[in-house]
Chimera marker file (.cmm) of the C-alpha trace (Angstrom):
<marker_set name="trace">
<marker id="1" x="0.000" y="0.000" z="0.000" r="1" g="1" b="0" radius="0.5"/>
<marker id="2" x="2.452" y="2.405" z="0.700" r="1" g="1" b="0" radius="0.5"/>
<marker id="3" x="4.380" y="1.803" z="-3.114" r="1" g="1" b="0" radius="0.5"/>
<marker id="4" x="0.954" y="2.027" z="-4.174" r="1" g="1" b="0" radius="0.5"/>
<marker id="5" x="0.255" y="5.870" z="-2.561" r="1" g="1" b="0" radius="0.5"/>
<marker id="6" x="3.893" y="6.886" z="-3.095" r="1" g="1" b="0" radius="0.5"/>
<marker id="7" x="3.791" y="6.258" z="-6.771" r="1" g="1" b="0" radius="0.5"/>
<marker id="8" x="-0.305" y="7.845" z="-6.820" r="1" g="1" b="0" radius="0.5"/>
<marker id="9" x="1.484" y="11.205" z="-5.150" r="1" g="1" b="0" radius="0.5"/>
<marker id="10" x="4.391" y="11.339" z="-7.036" r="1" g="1" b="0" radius="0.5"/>
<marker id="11" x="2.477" y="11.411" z="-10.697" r="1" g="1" b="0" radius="0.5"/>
<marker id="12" x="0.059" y="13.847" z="-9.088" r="1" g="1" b="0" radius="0.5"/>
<marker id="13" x="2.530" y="16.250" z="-7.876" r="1" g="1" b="0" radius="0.5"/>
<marker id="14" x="4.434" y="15.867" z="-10.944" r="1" g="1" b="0" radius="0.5"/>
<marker id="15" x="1.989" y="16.647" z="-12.534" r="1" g="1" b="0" radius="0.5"/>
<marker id="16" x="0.624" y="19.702" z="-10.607" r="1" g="1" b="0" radius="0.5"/>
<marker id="17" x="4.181" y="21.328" z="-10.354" r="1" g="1" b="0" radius="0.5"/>
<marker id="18" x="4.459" y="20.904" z="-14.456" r="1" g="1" b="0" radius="0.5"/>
<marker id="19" x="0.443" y="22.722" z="-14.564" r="1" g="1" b="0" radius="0.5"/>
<marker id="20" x="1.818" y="25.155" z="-12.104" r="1" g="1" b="0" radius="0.5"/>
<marker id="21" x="4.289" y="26.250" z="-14.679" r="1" g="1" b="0" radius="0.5"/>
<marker id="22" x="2.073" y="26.422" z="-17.328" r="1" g="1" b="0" radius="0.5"/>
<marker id="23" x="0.004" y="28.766" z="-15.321" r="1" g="1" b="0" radius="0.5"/>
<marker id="24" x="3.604" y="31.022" z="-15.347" r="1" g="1" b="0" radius="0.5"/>
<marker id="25" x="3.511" y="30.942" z="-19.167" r="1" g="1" b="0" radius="0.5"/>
<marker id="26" x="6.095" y="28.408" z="-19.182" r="1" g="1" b="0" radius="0.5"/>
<marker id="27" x="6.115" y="25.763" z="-21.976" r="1" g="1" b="0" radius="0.5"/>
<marker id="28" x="6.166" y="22.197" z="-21.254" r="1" g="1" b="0" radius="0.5"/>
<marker id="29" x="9.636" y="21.810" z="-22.627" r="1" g="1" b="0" radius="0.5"/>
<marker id="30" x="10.982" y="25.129" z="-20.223" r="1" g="1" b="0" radius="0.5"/>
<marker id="31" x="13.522" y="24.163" z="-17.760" r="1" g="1" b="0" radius="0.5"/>
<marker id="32" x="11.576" y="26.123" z="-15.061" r="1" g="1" b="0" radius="0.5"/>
<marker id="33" x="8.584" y="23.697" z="-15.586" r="1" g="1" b="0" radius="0.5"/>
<marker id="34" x="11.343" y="20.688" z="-15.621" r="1" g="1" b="0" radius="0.5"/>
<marker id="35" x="12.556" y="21.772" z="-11.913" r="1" g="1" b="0" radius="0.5"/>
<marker id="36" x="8.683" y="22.611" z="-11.203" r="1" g="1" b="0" radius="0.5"/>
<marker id="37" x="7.753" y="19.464" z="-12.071" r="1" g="1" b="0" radius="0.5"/>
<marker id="38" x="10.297" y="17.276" z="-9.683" r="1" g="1" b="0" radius="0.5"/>
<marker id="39" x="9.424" y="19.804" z="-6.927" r="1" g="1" b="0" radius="0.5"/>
<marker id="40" x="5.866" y="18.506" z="-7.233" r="1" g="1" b="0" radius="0.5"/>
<marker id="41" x="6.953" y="15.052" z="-7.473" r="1" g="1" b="0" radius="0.5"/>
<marker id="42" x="9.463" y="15.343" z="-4.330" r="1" g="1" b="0" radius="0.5"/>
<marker id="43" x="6.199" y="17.175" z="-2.910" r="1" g="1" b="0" radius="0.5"/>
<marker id="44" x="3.778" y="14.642" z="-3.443" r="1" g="1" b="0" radius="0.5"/>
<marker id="45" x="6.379" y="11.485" z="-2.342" r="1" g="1" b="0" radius="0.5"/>
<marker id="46" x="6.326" y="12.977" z="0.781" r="1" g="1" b="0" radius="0.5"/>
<marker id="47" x="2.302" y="13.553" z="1.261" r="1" g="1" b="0" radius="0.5"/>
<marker id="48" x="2.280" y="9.807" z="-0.476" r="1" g="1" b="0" radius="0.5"/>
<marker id="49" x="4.163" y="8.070" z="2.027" r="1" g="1" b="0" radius="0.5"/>
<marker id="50" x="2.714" y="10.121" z="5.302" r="1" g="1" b="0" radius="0.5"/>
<marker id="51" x="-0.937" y="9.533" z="4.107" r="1" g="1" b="0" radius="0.5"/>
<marker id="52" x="0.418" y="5.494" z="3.575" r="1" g="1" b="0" radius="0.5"/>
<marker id="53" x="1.449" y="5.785" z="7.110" r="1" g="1" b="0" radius="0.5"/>
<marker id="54" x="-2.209" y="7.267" z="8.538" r="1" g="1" b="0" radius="0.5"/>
<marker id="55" x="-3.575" y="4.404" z="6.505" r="1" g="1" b="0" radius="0.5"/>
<marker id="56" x="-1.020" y="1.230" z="8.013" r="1" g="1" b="0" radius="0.5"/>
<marker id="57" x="-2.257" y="2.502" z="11.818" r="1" g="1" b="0" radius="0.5"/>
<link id1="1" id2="2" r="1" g="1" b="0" radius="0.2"/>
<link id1="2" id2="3" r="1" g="1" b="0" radius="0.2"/>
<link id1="3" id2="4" r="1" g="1" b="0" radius="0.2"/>
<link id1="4" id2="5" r="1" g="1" b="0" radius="0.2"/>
<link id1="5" id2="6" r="1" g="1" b="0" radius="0.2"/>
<link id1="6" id2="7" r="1" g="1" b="0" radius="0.2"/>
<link id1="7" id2="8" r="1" g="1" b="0" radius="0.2"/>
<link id1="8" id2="9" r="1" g="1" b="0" radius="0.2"/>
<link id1="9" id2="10" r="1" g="1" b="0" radius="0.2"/>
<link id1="10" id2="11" r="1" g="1" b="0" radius="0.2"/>
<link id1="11" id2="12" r="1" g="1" b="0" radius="0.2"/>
<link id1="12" id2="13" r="1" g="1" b="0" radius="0.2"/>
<link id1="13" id2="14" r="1" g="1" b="0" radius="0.2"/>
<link id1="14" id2="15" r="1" g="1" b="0" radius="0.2"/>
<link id1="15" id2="16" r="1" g="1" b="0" radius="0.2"/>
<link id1="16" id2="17" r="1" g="1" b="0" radius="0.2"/>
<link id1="17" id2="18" r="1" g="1" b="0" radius="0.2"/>
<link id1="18" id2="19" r="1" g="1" b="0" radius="0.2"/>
<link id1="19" id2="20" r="1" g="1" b="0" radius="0.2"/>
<link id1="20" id2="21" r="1" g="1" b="0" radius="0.2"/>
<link id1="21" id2="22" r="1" g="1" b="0" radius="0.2"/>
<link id1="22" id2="23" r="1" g="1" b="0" radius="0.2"/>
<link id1="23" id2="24" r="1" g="1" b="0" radius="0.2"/>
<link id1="24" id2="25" r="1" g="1" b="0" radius="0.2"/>
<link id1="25" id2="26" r="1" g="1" b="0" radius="0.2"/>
<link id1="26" id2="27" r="1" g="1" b="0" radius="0.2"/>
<link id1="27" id2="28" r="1" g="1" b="0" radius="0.2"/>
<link id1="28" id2="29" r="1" g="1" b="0" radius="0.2"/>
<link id1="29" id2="30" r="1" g="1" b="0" radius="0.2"/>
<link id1="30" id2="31" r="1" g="1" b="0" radius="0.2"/>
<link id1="31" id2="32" r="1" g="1" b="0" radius="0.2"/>
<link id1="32" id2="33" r="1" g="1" b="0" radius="0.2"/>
<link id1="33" id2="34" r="1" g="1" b="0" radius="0.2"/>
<link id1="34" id2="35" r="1" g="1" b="0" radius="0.2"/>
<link id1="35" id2="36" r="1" g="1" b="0" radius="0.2"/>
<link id1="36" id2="37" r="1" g="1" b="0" radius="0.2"/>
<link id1="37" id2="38" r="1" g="1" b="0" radius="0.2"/>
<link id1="38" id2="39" r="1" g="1" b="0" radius="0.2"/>
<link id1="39" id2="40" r="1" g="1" b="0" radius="0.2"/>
<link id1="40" id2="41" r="1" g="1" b="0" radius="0.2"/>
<link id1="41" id2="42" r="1" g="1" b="0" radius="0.2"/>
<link id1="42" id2="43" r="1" g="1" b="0" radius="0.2"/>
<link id1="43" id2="44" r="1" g="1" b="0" radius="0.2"/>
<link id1="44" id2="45" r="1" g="1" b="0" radius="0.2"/>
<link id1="45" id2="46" r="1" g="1" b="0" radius="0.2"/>
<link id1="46" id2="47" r="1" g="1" b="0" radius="0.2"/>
<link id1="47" id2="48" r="1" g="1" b="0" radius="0.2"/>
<link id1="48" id2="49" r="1" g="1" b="0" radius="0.2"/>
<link id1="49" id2="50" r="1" g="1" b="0" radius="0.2"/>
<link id1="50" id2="51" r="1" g="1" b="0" radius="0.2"/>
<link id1="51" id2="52" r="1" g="1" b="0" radius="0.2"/>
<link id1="52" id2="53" r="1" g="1" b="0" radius="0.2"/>
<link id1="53" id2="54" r="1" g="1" b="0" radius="0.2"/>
<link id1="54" id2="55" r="1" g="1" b="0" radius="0.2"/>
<link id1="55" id2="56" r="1" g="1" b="0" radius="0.2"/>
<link id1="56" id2="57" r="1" g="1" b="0" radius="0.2"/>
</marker_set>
């Protein structure tokens, strides 16, 4: 279960940061929406794994 919520927030966050740089009027293929991109995936890792935890309790 917790792979299974890790992997869920990663692609989420991934793909939120890479929206979020679209919203800056940064193409897809901008560096800036590159580094946006694994900040949302490092981001949602971490919310993956802690709501994994909540859920093993």
């Amino acid at each position: 279960m917790t792979k299974l919520c890790i992997f869920a927030g990663m692609t989420v966050g991934g793909i939120a940061g890479s929206m979020l740089g679209e919203v800056f009027g940064w193409g897809w293929l901008d560096l800036r929406s590159f580094f946006l991109s694994g900040g949302g995936s490092i981001v949602g890792v971490v919310v993956g794994w802690k709501i994994a935890q909540k859920l093993n309790e």
